[in-house]
N, C-alpha and C positions, 0 to 999 in steps of 0.2 A: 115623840122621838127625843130621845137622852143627848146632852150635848155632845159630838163628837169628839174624837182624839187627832190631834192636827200632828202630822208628822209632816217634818221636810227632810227630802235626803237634798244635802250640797254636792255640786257635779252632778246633778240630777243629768245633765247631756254629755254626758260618757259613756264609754260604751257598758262599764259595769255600774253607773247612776245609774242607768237606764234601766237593766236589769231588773235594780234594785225596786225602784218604783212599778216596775211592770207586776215583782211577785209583793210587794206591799197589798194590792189592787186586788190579786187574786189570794194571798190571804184573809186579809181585814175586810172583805166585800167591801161594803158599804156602812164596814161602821168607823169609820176615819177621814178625813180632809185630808188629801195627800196636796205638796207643795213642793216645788223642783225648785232647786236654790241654784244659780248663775250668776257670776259678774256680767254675763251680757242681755242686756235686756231683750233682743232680739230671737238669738236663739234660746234663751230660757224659755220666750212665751211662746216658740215653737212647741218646744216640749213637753209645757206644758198643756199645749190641745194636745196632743199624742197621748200622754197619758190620764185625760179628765182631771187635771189638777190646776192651780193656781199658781201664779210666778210670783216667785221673793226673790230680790235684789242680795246676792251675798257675795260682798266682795270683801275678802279678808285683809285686803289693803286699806278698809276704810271701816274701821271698826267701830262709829258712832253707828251706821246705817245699818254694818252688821247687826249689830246689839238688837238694836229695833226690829229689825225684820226676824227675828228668833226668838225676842219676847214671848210673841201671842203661843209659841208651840209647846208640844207637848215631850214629842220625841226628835232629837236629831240626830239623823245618820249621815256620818261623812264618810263623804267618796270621794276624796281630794287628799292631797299630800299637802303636809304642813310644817313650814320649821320649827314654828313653833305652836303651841297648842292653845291658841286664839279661840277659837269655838268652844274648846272646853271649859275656857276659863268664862267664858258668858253663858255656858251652860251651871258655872256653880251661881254664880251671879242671879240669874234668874230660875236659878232652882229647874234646870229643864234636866230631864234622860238624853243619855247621847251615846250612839253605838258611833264606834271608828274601824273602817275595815285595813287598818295602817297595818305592814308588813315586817314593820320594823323597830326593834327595842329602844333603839337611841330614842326616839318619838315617846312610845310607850311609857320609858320612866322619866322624861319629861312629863304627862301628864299624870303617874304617880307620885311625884314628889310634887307635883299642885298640888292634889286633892290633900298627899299626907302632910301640908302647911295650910289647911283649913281646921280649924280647931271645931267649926259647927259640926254635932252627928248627925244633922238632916240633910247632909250634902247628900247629892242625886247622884245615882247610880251610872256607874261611866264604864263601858264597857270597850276594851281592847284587843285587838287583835282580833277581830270578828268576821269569821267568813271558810273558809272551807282550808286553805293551807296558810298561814296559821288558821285554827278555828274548830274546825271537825276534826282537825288532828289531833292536839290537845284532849278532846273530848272521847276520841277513841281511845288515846293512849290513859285515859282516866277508867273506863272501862277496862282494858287489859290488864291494868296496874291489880282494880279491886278484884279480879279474877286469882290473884296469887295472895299466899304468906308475907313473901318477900320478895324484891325483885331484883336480880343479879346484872342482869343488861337488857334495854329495851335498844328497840333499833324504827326509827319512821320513817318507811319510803314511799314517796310519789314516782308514781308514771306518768307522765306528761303525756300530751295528744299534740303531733304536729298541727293538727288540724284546730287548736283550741280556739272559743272564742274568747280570748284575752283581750283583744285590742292591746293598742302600741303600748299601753303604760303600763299592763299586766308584762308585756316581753321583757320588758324593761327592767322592771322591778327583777324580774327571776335573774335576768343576767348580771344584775347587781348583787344578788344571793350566791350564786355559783362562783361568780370573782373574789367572794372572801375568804380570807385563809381557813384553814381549820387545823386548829389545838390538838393533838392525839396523843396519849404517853405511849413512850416505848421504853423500855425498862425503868420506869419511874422515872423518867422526865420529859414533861410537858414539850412538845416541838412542833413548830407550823411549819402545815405542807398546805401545798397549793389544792382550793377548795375544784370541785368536779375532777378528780384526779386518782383517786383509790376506787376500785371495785367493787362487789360482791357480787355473787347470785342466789337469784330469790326463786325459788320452785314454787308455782303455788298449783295446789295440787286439784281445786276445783275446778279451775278452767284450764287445765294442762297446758300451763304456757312455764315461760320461764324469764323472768330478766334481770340487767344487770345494771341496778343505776347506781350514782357514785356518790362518794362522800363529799358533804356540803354543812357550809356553819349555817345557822337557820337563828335567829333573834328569838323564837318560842322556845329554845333549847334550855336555857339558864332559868327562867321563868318557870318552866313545867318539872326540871329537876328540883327544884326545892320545893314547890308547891306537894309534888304528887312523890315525893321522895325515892327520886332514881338518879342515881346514883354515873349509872354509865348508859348517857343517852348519845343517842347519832342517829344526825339527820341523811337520808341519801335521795337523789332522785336521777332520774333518765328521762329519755324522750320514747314513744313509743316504735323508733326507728332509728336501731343502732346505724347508721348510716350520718344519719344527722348527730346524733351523740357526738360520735371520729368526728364530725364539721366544728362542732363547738367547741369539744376538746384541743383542737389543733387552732382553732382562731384564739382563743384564752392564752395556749402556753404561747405561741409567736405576738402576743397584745394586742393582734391585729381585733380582737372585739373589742376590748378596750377602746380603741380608735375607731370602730365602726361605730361603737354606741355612744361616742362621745363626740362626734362630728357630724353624721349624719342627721340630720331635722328627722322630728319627729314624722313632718308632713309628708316627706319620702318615704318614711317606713310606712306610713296608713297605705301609699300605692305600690308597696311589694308585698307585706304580707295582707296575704287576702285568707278570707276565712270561705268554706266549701260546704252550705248548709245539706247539700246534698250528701256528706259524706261524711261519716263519725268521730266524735270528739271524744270518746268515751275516756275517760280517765280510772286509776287505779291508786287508793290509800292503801299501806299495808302498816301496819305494826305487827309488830314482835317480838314476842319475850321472852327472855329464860329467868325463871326461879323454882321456889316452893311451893309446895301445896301439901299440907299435911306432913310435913317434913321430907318429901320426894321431891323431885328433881323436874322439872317439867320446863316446856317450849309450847309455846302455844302461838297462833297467829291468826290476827282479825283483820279483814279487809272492809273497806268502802268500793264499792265500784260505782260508779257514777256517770251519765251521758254527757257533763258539760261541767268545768270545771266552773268558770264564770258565773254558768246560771244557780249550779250549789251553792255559788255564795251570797248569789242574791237570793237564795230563799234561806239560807242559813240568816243572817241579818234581817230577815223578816219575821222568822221567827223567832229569835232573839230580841224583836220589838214588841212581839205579842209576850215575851215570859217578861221580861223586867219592866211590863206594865202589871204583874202580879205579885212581885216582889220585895218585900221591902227594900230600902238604899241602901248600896254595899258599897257606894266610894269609887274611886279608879279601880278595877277587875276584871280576870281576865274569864271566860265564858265559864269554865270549867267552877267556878268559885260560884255560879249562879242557877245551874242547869246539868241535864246529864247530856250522854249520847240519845238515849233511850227517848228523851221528852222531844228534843228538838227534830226528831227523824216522826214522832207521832204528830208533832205539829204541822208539820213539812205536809208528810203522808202521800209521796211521789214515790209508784212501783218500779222510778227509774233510777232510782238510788235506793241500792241491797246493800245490807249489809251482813258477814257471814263469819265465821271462824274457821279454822283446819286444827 
């Protein structure tokens, strides 16, 4: 037997750590040492009999014992929010791989402008934004891009699932996306308007539904325009029940979310929203695009449909630990710089996540 590949995910006892270790397990079978990283020693070593794995001490406030404890590994995925990019920076140190499923760019070109003030080319591959929204979007929208000539306007919208297994800090996060303004020109000049506030409708023609989610700034937006060269990108999303939509809408413009998510403990929200394994979380990725093809004029539209937004992304970052262990080192970058649509959904290879066109 060949030495193993030791991965630790950090926040391995979250509800999307969890996850995360759960599809490491049934990807990697048994050719890996998985390791659930915790500041608390009690509940990490819960966790880790839950998922046959061993406990590391990671506590990012104490960065000698960090270091140490992330030495011996191979891969680390973090599932923790970070001001600053402490893990990364002991992953260039000790030459380790490190996926981050962080949702947000401030973070991101923080840990870009690490890597681009390491003058070594053998720095290790540091992967951003890694997981299904950012993540599989990106990677769609890289596929629809090379489907044209040129592309005139792309547009990525999410449906959300009331029912999602997000847990608090997945809610959390989106409500802090939807509360940021968004830049729009209108006759040639750039103007913010309030983010979940503009509409559209999206007809999709295979499962005869129709919806209408709204304009929102998304941190992949800036990043995926220059990389993937589009020019007029927008991000939208809604919930699967306009009902709740008008809720959110109406708590945003009165600030009254503002003050809900800003006062309330997290520990109260874990006993309000409850999640209903009985009952469907299915989510829905759409891109679409207007440009060229052959010098003709075309719209074309590619979906993700998906039964759990959370669990996509813990098999997304799983298999994104299986590719950039075949990769050479590409530095701080974002999925799309490492991988396609096409490879990670063969790695995956779940008939519960389709993917299709109109």
């Amino acid at each position: 037997m060949g030495i193993k590949t030791k991965i630790i995910v950090v926040g391995a006892s979250g509800a999307l750590g969890g996850l995360i270790c759960d599809e490491v397990n049934n990807l990697f079978k048994n050719e890996v040492l998985l390791f659930v990283g915790d500041y608390h020693t009690a509940r990490g070593e819960n966790t880790a009999r839950k998922f046959t794995a061993k406990f590391c001490e990671t506590n990012i406030n104490d960065i000698e014992k960090l270091s140490a404890s992330l030495s011996e590994m191979d891969i680390v995925i973090v599932a923790i929010n970070q001001r600053e990019p402490i893990i990364q920076r002991i992953c260039i140190e000790k030459k380790l791989l490190c996926i981050d499923v962080t949702a947000f760019d401030t973070f991101a070109k923080k840990v870009q402008e690490l890597y681009n003030n390491i003058e070594d080319e053998t720095k290790p591959t540091s992967l951003l934004m890694a997981g299904f929204f950012p993540g599989l979007s990106g990677l769609l929208l890289q596929k629809a891009v090379k489907s044209f000539d040129s592309v005139e306007d792309a547009n990525i919208s999410l449906i959300q699932n009331t029912n999602a297994k997000a847990g608090v800090s997945g809610i959390l996060d989106m409500v802090k996306i939807i509360s940021q303004p968004v830049t729009i020109t209108y006759k040639d000049k750039e103007r913010q308007r309030p983010g979940f506030l503009m509409k559209r409708e999206i007809k999709v023609t295979s499962l005869g539904k129709s919806y209408k989610p709204r304009l929102i700034s998304h941190s992949e937006k800036a990043m995926l325009e220059e990389m993937l060269s589009v020019d007029n990108l927008h991000y939208w999303t809604a919930w699967n029940n306009e009902t709740f939509n008008i809720l959110i809408s109406f708590l945003k413009r009165t600030s009254l979310l503002r003050l809900i998510t800003g006062r309330i403990k997290r520990e109260t929200f874990n006993n309000i929203i409850k999640h209903d394994e009985s009952k469907s979380e299915e989510i829905l990725l759409i891109v679409d695009v207007k440009g060229f093809k052959n010098g003709v004029d075309h719209t074309k539209s590619f979906y993700i449909k998906t039964f759990s937004d959370y669990v996509t992304t813990a098999k997304t970052t799983a298999a994104l630990a299986k590719v950039i262990l075949t990769k050479k080192n590409q530095g701080a970058c974002l999925p799309i710089e490492i991988t396609t649509l096409d490879e990670i959904l063969e790695i995956i290879d779940d008939k519960r996540i389709e993917y299709y066109q109109d």
